[in-house]
PLY file of the C-alpha trace (Angstrom):
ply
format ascii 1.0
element vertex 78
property float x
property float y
property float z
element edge 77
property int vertex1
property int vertex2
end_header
0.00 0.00 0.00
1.29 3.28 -0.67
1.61 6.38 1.19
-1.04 7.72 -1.23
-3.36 4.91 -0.18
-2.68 4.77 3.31
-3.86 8.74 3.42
-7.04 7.97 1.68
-7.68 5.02 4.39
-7.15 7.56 6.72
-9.03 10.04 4.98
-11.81 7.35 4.75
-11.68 6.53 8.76
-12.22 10.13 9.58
-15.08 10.83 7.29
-16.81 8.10 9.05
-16.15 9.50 12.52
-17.83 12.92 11.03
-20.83 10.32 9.40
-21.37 9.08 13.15
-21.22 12.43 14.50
-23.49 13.90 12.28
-25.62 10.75 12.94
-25.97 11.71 16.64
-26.90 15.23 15.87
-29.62 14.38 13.46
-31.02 11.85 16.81
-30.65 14.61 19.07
-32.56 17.58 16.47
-35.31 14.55 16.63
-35.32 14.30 19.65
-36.04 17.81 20.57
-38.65 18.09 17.57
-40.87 15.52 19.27
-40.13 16.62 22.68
-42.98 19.22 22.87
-45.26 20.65 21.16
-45.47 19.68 17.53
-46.73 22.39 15.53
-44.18 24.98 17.71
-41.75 26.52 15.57
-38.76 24.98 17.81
-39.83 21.85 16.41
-40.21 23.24 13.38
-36.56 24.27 13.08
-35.40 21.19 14.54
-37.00 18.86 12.47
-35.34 21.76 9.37
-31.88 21.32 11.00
-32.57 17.40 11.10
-32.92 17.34 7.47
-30.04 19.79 6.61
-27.81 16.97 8.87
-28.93 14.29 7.00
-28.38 15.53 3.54
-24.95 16.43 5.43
-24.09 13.09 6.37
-25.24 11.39 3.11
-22.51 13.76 1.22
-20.03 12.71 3.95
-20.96 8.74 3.48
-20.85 9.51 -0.15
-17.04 11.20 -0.34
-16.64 8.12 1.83
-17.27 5.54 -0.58
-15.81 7.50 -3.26
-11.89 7.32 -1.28
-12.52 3.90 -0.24
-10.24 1.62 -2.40
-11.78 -0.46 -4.67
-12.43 -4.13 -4.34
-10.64 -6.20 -6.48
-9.03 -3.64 -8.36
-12.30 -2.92 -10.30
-12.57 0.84 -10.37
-16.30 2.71 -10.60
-14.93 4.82 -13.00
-14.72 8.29 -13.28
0 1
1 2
2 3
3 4
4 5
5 6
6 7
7 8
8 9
9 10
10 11
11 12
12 13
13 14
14 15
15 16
16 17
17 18
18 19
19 20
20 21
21 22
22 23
23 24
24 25
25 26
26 27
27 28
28 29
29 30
30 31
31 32
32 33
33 34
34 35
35 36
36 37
37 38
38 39
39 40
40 41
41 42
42 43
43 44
44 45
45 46
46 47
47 48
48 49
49 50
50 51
51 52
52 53
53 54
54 55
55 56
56 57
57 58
58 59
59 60
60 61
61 62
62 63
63 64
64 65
65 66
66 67
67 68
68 69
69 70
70 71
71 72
72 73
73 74
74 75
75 76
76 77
């Protein structure tokens, strides 16, 4: 493995941290969406910011995959 590759691992193991992260956020916005009143604008917002995470972390899971060496030496292609 190169030191090109083992970057990209690396690269790869800390975009997944961010993935999990972002994960717990999204739980938490939840959370405080269904934690009162649902029509309030706090929930509102939080079930906005919830969404915002997600598409977040579904870029972040995405880049991800993209770094992730290839199985089998079969690239995706460009």
């Amino acid at each position: 493995m190169s030191a090109t590759d083992d970057a990209l691992a690396e690269m790869v193991e800390r975009l997944e941290g961010l993935a999990e992260e972002l994960t717990d956020m999204a739980i938490d916005a939840l959370r405080r969406a269904t934690s009162g009143d649902p029509d309030s604008a706090e929930a509102g917002e939080a079930i906005a910011l919830e969404r915002r995470i997600v598409r977040a972390r579904r870029a972040i899971e995405k880049a991800a995959s993209v770094l992730a060496p290839t199985r089998a030496g079969f690239d995706e292609g460009p």
